[in-house]
MIFIDO-591876 format. One record per residue (C-alpha): x, z, y; residue in three letters. Coordinates in Angstrom, 3 decimals, always signed. Last residue first. Example, Ala and Ser with C-alpha at 12.3 -4.5 7.8 and 13.67 -1.06 7.14 Angstrom:
2
+----------+----------+----------+-----+
:        u :        w :        v :   r :
+----------+----------+----------+-----+
:  +13.670 :   +7.140 :   -1.060 : SER :
:  +12.300 :   +7.800 :   -4.500 : ALA :
+----------+----------+----------+-----+
This chain:
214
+----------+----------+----------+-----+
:        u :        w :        v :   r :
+----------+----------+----------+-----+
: +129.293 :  -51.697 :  -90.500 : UNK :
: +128.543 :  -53.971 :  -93.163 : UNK :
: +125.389 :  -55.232 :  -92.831 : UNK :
: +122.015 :  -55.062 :  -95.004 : UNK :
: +120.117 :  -57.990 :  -95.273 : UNK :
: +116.817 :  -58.348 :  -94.276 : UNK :
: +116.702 :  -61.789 :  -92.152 : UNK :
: +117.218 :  -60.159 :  -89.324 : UNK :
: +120.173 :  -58.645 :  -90.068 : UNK :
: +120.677 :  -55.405 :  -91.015 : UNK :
: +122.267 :  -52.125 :  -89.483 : UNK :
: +120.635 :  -48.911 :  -90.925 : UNK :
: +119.814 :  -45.403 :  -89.327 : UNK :
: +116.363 :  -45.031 :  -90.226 : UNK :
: +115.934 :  -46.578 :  -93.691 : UNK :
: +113.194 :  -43.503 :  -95.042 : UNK :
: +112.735 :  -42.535 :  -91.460 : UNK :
: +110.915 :  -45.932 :  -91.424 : UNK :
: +111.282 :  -49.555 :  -90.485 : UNK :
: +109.275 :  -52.387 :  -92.276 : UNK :
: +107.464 :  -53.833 :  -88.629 : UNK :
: +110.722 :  -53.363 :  -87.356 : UNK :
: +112.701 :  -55.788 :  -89.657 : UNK :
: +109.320 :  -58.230 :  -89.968 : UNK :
: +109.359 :  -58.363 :  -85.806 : UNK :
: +113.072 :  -59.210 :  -86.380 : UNK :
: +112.712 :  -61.765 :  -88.809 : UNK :
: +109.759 :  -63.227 :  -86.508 : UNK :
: +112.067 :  -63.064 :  -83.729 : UNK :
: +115.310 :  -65.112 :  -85.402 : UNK :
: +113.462 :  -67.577 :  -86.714 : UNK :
: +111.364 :  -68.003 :  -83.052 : UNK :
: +114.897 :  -67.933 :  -81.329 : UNK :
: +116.492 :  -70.946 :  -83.602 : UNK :
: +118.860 :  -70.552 :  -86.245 : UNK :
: +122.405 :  -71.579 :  -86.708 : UNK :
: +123.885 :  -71.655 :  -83.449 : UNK :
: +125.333 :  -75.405 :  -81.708 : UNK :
: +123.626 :  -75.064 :  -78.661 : UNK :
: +124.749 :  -71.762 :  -77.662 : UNK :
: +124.272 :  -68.158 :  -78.567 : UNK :
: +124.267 :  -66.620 :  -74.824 : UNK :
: +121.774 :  -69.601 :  -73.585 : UNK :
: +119.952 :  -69.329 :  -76.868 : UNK :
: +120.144 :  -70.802 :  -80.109 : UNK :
: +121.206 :  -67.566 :  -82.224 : UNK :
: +123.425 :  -66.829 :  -84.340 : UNK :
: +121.686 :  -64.084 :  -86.278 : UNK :
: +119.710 :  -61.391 :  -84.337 : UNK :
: +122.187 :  -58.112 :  -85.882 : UNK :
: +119.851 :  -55.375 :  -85.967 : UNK :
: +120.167 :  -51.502 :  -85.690 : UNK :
: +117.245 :  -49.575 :  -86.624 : UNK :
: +116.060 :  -45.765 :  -85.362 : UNK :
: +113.246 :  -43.816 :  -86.953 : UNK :
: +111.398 :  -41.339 :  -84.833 : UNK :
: +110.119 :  -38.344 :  -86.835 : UNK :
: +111.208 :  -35.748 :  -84.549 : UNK :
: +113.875 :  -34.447 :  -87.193 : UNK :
: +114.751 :  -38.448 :  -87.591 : UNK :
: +115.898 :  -37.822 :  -83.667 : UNK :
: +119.332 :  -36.983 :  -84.267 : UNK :
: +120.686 :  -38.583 :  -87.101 : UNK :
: +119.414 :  -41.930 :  -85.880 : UNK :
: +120.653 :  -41.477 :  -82.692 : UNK :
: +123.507 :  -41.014 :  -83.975 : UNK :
: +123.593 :  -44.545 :  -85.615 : UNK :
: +121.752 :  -46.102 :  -83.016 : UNK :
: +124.797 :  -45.079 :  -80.425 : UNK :
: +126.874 :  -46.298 :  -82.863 : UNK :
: +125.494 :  -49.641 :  -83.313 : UNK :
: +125.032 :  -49.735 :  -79.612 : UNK :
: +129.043 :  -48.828 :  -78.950 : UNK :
: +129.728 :  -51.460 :  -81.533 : UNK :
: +128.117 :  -53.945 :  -79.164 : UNK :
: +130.005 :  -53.142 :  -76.489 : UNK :
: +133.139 :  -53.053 :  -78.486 : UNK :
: +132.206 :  -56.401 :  -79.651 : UNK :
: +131.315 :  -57.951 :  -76.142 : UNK :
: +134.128 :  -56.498 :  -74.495 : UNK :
: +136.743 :  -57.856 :  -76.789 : UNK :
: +135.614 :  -61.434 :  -77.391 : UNK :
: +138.422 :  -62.326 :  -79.040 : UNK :
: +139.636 :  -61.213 :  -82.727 : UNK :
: +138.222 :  -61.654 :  -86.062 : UNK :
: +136.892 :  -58.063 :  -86.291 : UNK :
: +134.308 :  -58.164 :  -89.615 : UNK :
: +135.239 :  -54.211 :  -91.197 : UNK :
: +134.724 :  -53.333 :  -87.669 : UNK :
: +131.281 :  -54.675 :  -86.997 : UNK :
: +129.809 :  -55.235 :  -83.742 : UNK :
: +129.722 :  -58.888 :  -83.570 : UNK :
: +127.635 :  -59.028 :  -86.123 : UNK :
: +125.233 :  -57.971 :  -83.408 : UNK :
: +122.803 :  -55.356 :  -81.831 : UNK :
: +119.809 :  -55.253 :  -80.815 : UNK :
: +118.412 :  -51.749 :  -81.283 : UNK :
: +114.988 :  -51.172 :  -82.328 : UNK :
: +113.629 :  -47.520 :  -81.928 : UNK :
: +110.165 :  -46.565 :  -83.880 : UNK :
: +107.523 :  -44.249 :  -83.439 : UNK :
: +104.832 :  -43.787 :  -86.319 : UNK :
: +102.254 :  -41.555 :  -85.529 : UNK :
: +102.839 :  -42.236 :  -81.621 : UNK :
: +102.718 :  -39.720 :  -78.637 : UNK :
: +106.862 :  -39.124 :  -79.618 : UNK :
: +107.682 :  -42.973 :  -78.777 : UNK :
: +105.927 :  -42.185 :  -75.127 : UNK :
: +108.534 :  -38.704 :  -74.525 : UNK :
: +111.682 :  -41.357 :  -75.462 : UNK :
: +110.493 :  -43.888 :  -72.768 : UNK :
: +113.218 :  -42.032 :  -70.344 : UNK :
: +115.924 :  -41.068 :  -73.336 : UNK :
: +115.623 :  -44.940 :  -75.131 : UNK :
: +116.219 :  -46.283 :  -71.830 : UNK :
: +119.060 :  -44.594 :  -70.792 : UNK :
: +120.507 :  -45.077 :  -74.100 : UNK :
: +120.018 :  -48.526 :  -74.104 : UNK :
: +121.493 :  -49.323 :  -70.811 : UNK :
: +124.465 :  -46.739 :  -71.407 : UNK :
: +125.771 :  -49.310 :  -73.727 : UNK :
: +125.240 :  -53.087 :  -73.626 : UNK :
: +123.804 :  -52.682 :  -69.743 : UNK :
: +126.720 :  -50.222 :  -68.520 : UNK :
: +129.060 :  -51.356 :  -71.569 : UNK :
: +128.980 :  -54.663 :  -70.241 : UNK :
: +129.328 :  -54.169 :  -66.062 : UNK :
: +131.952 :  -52.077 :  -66.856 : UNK :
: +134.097 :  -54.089 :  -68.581 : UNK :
: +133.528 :  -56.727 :  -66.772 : UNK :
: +135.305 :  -54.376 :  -63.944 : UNK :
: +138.215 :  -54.087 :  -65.860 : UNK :
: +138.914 :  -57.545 :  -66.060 : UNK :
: +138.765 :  -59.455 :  -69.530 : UNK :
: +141.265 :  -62.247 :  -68.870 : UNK :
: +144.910 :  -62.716 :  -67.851 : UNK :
: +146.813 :  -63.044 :  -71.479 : UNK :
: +143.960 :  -61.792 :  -73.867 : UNK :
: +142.057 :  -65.109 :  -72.707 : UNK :
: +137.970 :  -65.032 :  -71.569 : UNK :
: +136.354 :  -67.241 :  -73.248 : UNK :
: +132.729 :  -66.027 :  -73.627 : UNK :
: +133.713 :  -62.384 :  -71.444 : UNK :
: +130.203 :  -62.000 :  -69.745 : UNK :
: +127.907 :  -61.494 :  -72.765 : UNK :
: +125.075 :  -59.510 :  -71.364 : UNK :
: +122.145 :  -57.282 :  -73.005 : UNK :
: +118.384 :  -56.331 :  -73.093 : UNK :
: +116.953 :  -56.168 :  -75.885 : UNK :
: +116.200 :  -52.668 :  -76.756 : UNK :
: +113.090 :  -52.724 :  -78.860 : UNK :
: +110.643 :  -49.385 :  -78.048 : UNK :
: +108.129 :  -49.347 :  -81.493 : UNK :
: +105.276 :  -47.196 :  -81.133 : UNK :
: +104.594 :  -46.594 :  -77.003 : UNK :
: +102.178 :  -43.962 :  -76.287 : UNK :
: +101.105 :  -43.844 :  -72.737 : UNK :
: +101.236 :  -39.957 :  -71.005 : UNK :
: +103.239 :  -41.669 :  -68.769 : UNK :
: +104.311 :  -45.365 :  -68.350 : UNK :
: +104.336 :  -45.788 :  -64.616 : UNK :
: +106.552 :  -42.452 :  -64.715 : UNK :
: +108.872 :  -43.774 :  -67.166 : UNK :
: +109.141 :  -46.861 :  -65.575 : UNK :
: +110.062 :  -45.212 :  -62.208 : UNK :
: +112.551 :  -42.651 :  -63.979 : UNK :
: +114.381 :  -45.909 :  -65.709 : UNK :
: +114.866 :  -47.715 :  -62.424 : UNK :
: +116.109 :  -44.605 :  -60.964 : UNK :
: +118.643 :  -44.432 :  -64.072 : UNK :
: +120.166 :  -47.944 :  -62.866 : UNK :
: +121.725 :  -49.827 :  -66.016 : UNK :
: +118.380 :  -51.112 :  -67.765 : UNK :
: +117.026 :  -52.792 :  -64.103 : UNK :
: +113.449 :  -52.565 :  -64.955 : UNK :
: +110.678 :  -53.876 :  -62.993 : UNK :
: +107.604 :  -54.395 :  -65.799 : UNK :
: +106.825 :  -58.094 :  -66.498 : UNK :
: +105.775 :  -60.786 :  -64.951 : UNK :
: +106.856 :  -61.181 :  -61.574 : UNK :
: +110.253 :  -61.460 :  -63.042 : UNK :
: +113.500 :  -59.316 :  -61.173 : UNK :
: +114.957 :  -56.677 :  -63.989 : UNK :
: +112.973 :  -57.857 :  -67.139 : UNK :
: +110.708 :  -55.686 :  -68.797 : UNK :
: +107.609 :  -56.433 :  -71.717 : UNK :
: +104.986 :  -54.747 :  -72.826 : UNK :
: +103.308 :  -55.910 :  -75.653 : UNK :
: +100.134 :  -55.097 :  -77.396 : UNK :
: +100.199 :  -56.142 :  -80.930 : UNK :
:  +97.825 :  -59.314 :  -82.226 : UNK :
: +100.136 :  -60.828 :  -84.613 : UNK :
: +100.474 :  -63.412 :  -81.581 : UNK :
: +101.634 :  -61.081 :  -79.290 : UNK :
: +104.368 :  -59.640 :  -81.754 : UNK :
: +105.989 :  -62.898 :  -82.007 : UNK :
: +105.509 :  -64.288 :  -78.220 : UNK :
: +107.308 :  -60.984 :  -76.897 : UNK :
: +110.237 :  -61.137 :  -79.623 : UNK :
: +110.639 :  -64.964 :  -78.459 : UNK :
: +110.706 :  -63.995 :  -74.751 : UNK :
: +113.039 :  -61.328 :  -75.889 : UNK :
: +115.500 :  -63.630 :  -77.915 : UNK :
: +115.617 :  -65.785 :  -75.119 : UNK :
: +114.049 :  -64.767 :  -71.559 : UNK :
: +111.756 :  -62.838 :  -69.963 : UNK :
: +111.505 :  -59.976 :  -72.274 : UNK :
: +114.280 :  -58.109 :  -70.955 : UNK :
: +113.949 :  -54.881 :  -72.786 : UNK :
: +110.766 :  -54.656 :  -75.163 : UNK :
: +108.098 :  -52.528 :  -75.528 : UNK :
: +105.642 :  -52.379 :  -78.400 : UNK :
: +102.186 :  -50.931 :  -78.691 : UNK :
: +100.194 :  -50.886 :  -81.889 : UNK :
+----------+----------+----------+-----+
């Protein structure tokens, strides 16, 4: 089994990374400036054409989209949220992901069983909209969305799309005082995609299992 994941260097990723790798899978890993893993930058589409061509004719079976910001953590509706935030979030929150699921999208379709793995969040949900954080839940319900036609769309092809709230997680985005720890969250996660199929493609869970209200 081969597994990529989006910014791997670092919290839930790293975690994700060390998770798979010790069930034995073959992981590769991106982060946009680490010696370590594979250069990609998940908002620039040249960056997505170079991975794409490092990675051809390679058959990836799950592709986990990771990678994601949180810039607006107490910002105020008064004189906060600038437009160029904005921006910045829905290009890596957003078009990141779908960028990256269109260039690797020709490796997930050399597997027997490809799978997509959106991170997502709680956060995204509108029947759960407690207020603040404005970019980072419409960001995040842009994902869920985006997995969700997705979903519709490539199940033809036999690719199976999840959407996955993390949990609260104890990370430098999630803070100190989270409930669960990055290695809980990761090997709920790596159970989550392990069980996806186009029988449950197109769901939002969390990682412990539980389906989500959208």
């Amino acid at each position: 089994m081969q597994v990529l994941i989006t910014g791997a260097n670092r919290g839930i990723g790293a975690a994700l990374d060390n998770a798979f790798a010790a069930r034995g899978v073959s992981v590769l890993g991106t982060a946009r400036d680490h010696r370590n893993y594979l250069p990609l930058e998940v908002t620039d589409p040249a960056s997505h054409s170079a991975l794409a061509e490092r990675l051809k004719g390679q058959a990836i079976d799950a592709l986990v989209c990771n990678a994601g910001i949180y810039p607006d953590k107490g910002q105020t509706l008064d004189d906060g949220y600038p437009a160029d935030m904005w921006a910045q979030t829905f290009a890596v929150n957003g078009t990141g992901v779908f960028l990256t699921v269109q260039a690797l999208l020709p490796n997930l379709l050399l597997s027997d069983k490809p799978r997509i793995a959106i991170i997502s969040s709680q956060m995204a949900s509108q029947t759960r909209a407690p207020g603040g954080s404005y970019i980072y839940r419409a960001s995040k319900a842009a994902a869920l969305n985006l997995g969700r036609n997705l979903a519709a769309d490539l199940k033809p092809r036999g690719v199976a799309v999840g959407i996955y709230h993390p949990g609260w997680v104890r990370t430098d985005m999630g803070g100190s005082t989270a409930d669960i720890t990055v290695d809980e969250a990761a090997q709920g996660l790596v159970e989550r995609i392990d069980a996806l199929s186009i029988g449950t493609t197109g769901c939002f869970e969390t990682w412990d299992g539980r389906a989500h209200p959208y």
